[in-house]
N, C-alpha and C positions, 0 to 999 in steps of 0.2 A: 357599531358599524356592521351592516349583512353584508357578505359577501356573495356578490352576484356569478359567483366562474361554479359550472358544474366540475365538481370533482370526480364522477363517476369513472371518468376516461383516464384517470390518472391513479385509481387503487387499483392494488394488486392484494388477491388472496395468500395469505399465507399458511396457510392448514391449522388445527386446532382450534379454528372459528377466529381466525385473525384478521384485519384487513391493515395495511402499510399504505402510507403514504411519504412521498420524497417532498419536502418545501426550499424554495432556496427563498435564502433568507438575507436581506440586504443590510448593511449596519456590522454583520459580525469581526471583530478587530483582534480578538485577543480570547486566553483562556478564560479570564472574567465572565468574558460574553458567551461565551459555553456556557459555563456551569447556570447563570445565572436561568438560560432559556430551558436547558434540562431539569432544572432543579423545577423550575414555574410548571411549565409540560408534563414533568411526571406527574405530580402531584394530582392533574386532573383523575378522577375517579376512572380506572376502565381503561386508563394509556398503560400498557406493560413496559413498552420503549421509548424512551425521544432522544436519540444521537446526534450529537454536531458535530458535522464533516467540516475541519476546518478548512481543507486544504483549498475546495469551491463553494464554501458559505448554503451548505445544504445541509438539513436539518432530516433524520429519520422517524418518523412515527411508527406506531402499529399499536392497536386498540383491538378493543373484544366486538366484532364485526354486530353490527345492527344498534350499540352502544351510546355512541357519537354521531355526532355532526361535523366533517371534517373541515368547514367553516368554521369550528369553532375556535382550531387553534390559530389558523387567520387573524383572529379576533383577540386570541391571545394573544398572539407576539407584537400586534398594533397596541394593545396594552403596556406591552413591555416595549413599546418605543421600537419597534422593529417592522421590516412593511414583508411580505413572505407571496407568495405563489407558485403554483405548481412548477414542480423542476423538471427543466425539459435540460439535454445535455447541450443540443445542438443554441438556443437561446441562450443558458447559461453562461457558456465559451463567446458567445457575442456580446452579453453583458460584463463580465469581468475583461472580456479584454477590453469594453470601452472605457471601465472604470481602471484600467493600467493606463488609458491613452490622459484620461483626466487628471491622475495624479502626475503622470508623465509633464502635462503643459500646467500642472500650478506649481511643482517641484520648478520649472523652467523660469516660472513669472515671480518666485519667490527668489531664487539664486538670482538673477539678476538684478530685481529691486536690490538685495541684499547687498549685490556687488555697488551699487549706484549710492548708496547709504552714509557705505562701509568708509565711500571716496570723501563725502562729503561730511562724514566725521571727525578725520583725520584731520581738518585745518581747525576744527571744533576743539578738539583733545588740545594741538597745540598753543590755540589761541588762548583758553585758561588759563595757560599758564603763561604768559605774550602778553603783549597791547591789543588784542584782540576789542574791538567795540562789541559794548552790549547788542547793537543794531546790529550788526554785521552775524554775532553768533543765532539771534532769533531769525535772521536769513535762513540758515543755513537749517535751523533747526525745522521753519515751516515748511523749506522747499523739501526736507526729507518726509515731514507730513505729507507730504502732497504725493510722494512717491509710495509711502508705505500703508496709509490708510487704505485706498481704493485694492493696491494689493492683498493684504492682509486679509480685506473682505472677501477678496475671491480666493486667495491658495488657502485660506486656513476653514471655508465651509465644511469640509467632510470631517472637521472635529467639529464645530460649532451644531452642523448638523443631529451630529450625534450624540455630542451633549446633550443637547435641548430634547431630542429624544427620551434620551433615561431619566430626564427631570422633570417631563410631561408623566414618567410611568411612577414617578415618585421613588425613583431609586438613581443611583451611579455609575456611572464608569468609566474608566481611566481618561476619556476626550473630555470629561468636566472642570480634574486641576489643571491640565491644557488649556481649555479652553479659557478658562477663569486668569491665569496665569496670561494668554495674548490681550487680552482685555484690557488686564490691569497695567498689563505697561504698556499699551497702547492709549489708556485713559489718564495714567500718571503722564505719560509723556506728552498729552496735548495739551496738561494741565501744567504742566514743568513750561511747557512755550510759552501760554500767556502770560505766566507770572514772570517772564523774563530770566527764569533760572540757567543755571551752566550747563545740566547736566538736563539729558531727555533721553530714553530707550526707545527709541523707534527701531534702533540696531537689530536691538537685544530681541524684538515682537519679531523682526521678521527673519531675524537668525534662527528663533526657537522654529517659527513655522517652515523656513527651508530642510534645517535638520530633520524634523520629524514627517515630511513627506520624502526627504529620501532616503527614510529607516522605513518608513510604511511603503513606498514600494517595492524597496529592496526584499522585504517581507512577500508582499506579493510576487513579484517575481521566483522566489523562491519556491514558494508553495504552487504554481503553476506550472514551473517547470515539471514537480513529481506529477500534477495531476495530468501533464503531457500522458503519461504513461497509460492511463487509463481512457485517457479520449484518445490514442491507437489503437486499445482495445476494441473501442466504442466505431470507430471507423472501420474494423473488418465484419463490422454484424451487418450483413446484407440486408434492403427492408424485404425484399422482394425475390422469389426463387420462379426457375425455369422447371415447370412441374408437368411429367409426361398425363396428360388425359385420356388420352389411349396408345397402342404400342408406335404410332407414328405421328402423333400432334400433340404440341406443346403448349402452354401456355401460363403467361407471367401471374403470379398469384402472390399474396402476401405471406411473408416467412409465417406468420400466426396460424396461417390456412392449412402447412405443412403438417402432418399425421404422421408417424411409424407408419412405415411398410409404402408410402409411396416413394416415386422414383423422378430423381429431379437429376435435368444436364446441366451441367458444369462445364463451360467453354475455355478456352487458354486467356488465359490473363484473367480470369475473374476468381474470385472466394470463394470456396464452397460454404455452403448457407445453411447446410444440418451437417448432422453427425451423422454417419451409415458406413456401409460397404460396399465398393466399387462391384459392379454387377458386368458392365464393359468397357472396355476402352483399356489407353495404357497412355500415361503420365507422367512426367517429374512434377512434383508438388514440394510448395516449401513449407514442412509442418514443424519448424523451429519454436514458435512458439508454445507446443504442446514439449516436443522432445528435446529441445535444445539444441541439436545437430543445427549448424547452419545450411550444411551441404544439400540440393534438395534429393530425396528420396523416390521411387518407381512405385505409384500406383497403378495396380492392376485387378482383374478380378480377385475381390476377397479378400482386397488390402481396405482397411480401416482408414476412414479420415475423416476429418474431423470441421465443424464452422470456422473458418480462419484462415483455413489450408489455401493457399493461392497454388491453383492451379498453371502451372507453366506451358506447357508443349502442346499437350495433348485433352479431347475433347471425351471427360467420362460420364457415364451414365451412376448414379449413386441409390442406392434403395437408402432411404431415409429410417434411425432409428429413433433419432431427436431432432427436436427444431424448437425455435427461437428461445425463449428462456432453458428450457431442457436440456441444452447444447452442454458441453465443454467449456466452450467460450464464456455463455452466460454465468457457468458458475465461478470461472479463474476473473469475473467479471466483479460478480460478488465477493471475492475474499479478498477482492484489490480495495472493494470499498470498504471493510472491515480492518481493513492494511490502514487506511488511510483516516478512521475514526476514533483511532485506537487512542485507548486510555489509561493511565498509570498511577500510581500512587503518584508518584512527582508530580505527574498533572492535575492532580485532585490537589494537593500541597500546595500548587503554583496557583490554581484556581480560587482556593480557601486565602491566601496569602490577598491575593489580586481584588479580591472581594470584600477584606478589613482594609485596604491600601486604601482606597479613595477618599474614606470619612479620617483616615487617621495624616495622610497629607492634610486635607483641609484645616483639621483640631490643631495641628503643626503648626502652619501659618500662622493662625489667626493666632494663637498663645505667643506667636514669637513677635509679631507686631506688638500688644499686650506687653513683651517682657522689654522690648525696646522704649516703649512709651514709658512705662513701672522707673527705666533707667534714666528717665530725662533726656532721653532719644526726642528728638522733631519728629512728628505727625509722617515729613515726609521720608526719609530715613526708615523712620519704620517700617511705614509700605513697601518700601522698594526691599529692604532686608525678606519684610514676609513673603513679596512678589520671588526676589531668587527661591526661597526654601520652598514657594508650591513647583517652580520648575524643575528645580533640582532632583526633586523627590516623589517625580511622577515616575507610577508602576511599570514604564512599558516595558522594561529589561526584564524583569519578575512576570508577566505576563506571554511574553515570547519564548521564554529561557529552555521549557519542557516543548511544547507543540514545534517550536521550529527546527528541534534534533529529532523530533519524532518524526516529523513531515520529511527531512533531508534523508534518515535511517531507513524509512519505508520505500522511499524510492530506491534507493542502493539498494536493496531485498529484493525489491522487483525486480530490477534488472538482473541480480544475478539467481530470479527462478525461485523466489521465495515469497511465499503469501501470508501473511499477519493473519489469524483469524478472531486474536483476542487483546483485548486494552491493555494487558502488560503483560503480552508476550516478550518483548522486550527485556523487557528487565528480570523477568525469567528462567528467560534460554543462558541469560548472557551469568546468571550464578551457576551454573550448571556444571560438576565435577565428578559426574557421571553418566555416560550414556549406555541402555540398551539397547540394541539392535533386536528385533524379529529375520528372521531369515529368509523366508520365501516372498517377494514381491517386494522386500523393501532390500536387503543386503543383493538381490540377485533382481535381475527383468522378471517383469512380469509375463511375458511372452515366452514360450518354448525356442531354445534353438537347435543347429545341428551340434552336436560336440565332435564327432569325427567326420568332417565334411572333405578337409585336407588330404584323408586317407584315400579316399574314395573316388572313380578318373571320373570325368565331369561330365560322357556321355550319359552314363550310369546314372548320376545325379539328375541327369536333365530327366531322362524318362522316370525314374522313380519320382521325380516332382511331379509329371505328366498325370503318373497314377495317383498318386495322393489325390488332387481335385475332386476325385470319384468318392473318396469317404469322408466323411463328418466327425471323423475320430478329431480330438486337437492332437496330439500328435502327430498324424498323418498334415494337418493344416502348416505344420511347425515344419514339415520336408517341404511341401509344395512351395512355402513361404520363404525356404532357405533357399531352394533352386530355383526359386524366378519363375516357378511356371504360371504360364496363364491359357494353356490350349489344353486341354483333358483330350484322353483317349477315347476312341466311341467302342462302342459293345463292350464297358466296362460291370462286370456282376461283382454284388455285397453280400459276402454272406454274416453276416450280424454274427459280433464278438470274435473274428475271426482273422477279416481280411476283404482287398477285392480283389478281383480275377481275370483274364481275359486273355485274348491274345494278343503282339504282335510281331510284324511280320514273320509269320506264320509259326511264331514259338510262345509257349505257355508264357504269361508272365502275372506273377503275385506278390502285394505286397499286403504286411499284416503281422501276427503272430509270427515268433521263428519258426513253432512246431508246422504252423500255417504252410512257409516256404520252404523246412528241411533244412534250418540255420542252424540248430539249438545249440552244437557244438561253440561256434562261432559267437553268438549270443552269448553266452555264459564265460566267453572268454572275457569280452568287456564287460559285462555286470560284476567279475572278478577285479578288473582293474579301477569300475568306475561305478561302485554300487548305487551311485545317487541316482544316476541315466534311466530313461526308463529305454527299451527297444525297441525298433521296428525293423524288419525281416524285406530282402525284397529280394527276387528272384528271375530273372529268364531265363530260359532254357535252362542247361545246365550252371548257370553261374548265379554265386549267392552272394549277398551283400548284408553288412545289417549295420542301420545306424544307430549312432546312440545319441538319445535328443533329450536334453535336461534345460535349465533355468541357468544361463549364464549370468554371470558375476556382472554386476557394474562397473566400469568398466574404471572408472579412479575408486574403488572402493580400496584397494591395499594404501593407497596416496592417502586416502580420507581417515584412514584409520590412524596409520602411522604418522599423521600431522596429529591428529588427538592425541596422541599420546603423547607428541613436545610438549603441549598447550598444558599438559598436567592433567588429564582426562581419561579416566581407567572406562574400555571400552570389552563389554561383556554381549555376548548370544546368548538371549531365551526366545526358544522354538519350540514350535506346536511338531514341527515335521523328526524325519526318522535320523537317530543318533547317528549312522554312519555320513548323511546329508549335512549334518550341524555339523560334525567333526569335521566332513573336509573344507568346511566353509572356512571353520574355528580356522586351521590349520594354514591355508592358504591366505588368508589375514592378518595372518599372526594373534589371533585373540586367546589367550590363555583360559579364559573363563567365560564358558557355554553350558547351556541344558538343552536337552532335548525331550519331546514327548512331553510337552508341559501343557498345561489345560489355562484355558482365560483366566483360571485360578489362584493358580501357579504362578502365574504372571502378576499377578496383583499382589501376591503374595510376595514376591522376591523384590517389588516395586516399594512396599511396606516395610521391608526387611532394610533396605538399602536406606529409606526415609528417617526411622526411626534410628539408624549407625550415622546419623547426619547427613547423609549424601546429599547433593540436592539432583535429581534422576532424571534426565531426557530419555523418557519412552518414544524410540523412532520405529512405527509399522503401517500395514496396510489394511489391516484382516477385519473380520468383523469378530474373531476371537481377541484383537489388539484393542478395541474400545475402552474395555473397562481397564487395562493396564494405562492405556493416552492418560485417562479422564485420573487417575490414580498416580501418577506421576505429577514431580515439583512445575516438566516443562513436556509439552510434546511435540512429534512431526510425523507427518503422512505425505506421501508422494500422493500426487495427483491423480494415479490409477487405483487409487484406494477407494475401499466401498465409503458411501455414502455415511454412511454413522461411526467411519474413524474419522473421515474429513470433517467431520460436525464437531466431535472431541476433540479435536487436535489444535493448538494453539497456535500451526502454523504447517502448511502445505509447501512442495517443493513441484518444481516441474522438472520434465525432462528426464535421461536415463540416468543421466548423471549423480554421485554419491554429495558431490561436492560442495552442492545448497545445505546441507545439515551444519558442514564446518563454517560455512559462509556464513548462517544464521548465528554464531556462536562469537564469531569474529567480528561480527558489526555490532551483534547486539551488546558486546560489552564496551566497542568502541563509543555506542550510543550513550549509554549508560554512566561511563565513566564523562563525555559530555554532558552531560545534564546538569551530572554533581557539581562539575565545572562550570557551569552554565547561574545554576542557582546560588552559587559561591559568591560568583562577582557578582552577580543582584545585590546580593547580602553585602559584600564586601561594599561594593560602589556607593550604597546608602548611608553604612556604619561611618565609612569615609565623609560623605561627602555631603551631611545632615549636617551635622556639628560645626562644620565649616562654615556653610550656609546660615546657619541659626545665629551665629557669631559676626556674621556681617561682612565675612572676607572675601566674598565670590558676588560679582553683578549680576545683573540678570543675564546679562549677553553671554559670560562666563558660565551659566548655570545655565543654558539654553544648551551651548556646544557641550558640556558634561553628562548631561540628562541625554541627549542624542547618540553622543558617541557611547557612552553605556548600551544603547538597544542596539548599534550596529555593531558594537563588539559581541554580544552575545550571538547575533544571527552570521556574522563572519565565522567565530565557534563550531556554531551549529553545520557549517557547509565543511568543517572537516569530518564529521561523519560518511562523507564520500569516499574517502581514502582508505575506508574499507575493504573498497572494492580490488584496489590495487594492491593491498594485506593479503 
């Protein structure tokens, strides 16, 4: 089969001669069906990735650019019984919801039949054992033919379909002893009417197919709800930005077109559409999703904001530093789909399991028909014994048991500000009985603030913000940004390394060095009290000021700490920064055990030290001195202001100022974790049970239908107490 759709429009480069491509891929049910299409995929010569997203049925590629023909895997997954085309999000969302709306009206058309059946059974069961006429009960048994054939045809296609798929590619998958299983008491049962018998499963065919489309959408629903998360994401990325052409005309252009260094308007109610810096205007914006704060926050000249930020009030001018993939957005964009790909020993277990299940149901059956006949069992006895043990003993509980606590667990992460960036972060973070913290940007903001702001009367503050505007010191950025200002002084001079200067109303005034403004007394006073702080100096006429502006604390980090430490979890600082900074960190945390003045080294060194005493160690930093400590540790985390190559290392990203996502991360993921084991238990458990049963002849098919069922809704019921994390 060639594939006529250009893909040109749909890769993306990935640096090191890579090219990616998104396929969504129709057919995909369960972990089987993962592994089965990853494992085909890899294998092609020149593919380095093929990832299945199970949550929207979209498949990752990336290949050695100029290598392939990205038709090819097209070609592959139609091979492997699967139909695939470029993934668009917006079509995506319109084809899964049509296939919930499809499941939706044959789940409807199956409980009904079902119900309509179930009625006309009942005088059946009694008559058996009654004066019931032979004519009377073949009544009853065609008019339920007539009910449950034509249905059957239609609610039980999206297994039939899918069968016939994997048996076209010459291989399995769990909708085959399904499938095999509605058949055969569908064909025993019309076979059971003519011959005039007592008993016929027509029940039993459309009980099994009601069951299992309202565990398969219960499943999809579940899994749509998390990827809700990501298509809010996907709805604040603007297509399109209002880009100034010259300083008084605008005009709409596409977010791709956007460059560093131009300058685009942002109106009240709309998203900003890059990343920059307010150059004019003045704002409340709601950037809760970068910082967590709900409340919105005042931009102003040479406030920071970000794609996503919904503009409220007021109409700003933004110099653009990033746009469209390069954003913020775009990357908490990407580690939601990394969140949501993730993969685990368990899942590979669950996959490997899911993938011997199909041939070893079927070898099942057919031996136990075999041992029924062997026993001077009837022909038809036998069949119907082998018919319950393929219904009984289908995988979908063993298939579900890992992907639908992951799928539930990754969404509770997201919401409370936590990004998955690897396939058994999970199970991980959640062994984890040691954390170290880094100090600067991850224990404290990454932003300068005031420390004595309180001290100081607010006229004072106002105009020393004024002055700051004038210098490009960060410090001086850290005053203006405390005090609100957004109006600079005019005839402000800089004298490099030093300070700036000027007048006003008609008295000298400087800010800068103490010795700059004649503080140093004053200054040394608080470098004695607060040697972390760095100073700045300001002065008018004759009155002096001097603030002390450091790296505040976040702001539940004493909460975050002293909860680790209920949990059982010894919580140490190693810092690159100065011993008296570490110490008051140590100090004001309660952390008994800190270093200070430690090198990338050091760090991987103390991470090796803690490894090898058993520990299992969450490295939490931001630096790009923290990479090889991340990459070096059992688990890792990086806040979201982290350089690019700790976010890369890091097992799992947090947003926001907040401490709180670290604990959060530790508390779901063993809640996760401990479901799974739970999860794969009763897989195990239900089959151990309820094979033997089956094989012995005690359970009908209709019995083996509701068992096989309730088995996959117990596990994904399971699965959805991973939620109650959040409220942990």
């Amino acid at each position: 089969m060639q594939s006529d759709v250009d893909f040109s429009h749909f890769l993306k480069r990935t640096g090191s001669g890579r090219l990616q491509l998104d396929l969504a891929v129709e057919g995909i049910s369960c972990a089987g069906c993962m592994g089965k299409i990853e494992r085909n995929l890899s294998s092609i010569p020149d593919v380095t990735s093929a990832r299945v997203n199970l949550t929207d049925n979209r498949l990752a590629l990336e290949w050695k650019a100029g290598a392939l023909d990205p038709a090819l895997f097209v070609e592959r997954l139609a091979e492997l019984g699967y139909r695939a085309y470029p993934f668009q999000r917006d079509n995506a969302e319109t084809l899964e919801a049509e296939r919930a709306q499809s499941l939706l009206r044959r789940l409807g058309v199956a409980a009904f039949a079902a119900m309509n059946v179930m009625m006309l059974s009942i005088p059946v069961w009694f008559g058996n054992v009654s004066d019931m006429l032979p004519e009377q009960r073949d009544f009853f048994h065609w008019l339920s033919a007539l009910i449950v054939l034509p249905a059957a045809a239609y609610c039980a296609q999206p297994f039939f379909s899918s069968a016939v798929a994997a048996l076209r590619a010459r291989g399995t998958n769990m909708d085959v002893p399904i499938s095999i299983g509605i058949l055969l008491a569908l064909a025993t049962s019309v076979i059971e009417t003519i011959a005039h018998a007592e008993h016929a499963y027509f029940d039993a065919a459309i009980m099994l197919t009601a069951f299992l489309l309202a565990g398969r959408y219960l499943d999809q629903n579940m899994r749509r709800r998390t990827r809700a998360y990501a298509g809010n994401l996907a709805a604040l990325k603007a297509e399109t930005a209002a880009k100034f052409i010259s300083p008084t005309e605008i005009r709409t252009v596409p977010v791709a077109a956007i460059k560093p260094g131009d300058i685009v308007l942002v109106r009240p109610g709309e998203c900003c559409t890059v990343d920059g810096n307010v150059i004019e205007g003045r704002s409340e914006v709601d950037q809760s999703l970068i910082t967590g704060e709900t409340l919105p926050a005042i931009a102003t000249p040479g406030s920071a904001v970000f794609a996503g930020t919904l503009v409220r009030s007021g109409t700003l001018r933004v110099r653009a530093a990033a746009a469209s993939d390069g954003t913020l957005l775009a990357e908490i964009s990407r580690l939601l789909d990394h969140a949501l790909q993730a993969r685990s020993r368990y899942l590979r277990l669950a996959e490997r399991a899911s993938r011997l299940y199909a041939p070893i149901v079927h070898i099942t059956a057919f031996l136990t028909m075999l041992g029924w006949i062997a026993s001077g069992a009837t022909f038809h006895d036998s069949v119907v014994t082998a018919i319950a043990v393929l219904i009984i003993t289908c995988p979908c509980a063993l298939g579900l048991a890992i992907p639908a606590v992951q799928t539930v667990a990754a969404g509770a992460l997201f919401r409370s500000g936590v990004l998955l960036n690897a396939g058994d972060a999970i199970e991980r973070i959640a062994e984890v009985d040691r954390v170290i913290f880094d100090k600067t940007g991850t224990l404290t903001l990454p932003e300068l603030d005031v420390a004595n702001l309180a001290g100081i009367p607010e006229d004072v503050v106002r105009l020393a913000g004024r002055l700051a505007l004038s210098s490009r010191h960060p410090v001086a950025a850290a005053l203006a940004r405390a005090a609100g200002a957004s109006e600079p002084l005019a005839d402000i001079e800089e004298e490099p390394g030093r300070g700036v200067r000027g007048y006003y109303e008609g008295a000298p005034i400087r800010l800068g060095h103490p010795s700059f403004c004649g503080a140093d007394s004053r200054a040394n006073e608080i470098l004695c009290h607060d040697p972390e702080a760095s100073v700045v100096a300001f002065s008018h006429g004759e009155a002096r000021h001097v603030f002390a502006i450091r790296q505040r604390m976040r702001p539940d980090a004493v909460e975050v700490v002293t909860s680790l430490a209920r949990l059982g979890i010894m919580v140490e600082i190693v810092s690159g920064d100065r011993e008296p900074a570490v110490r008051r960190a140590a100090e004001t945390l309660g952390i008994h055990t800190w270093r200070a003045n430690v090198s990338p080294t050091d760090k991987v060194a103390r991470v090796e030290d803690l490894t090898s005493r058993g520990y299992k160690v969450l490295m939490v930093g931001d630096g790009l001195n923290d990479a090889p400590a991340l990459a070096a540790a059992h688990a890792s985390m990086s806040p979201v202001t982290a350089t690019h190559m700790s976010q890369a290392v890091a097992d799992a990203v947090f947003l926001g100022e907040h401490l709180g996502p670290v604990l959060m991360a530790i508390i779901a993921s063993r809640e996760a974790l401990r479901l799974m084991r739970q999860n794969l238990c009763l897989a195990v458990v239900y089959n151990v049970l309820a094979v033997p049963v089956a094989i012995a002849g005690l359970v009908t098919p209709l019995i083996a239908a509701a068992a096989m069922s309730c088995s996959s809704v117990l596990v994904m019921l399971n699965a959805l107490r991973a939620r109650r994390s959040e409220a942990l």
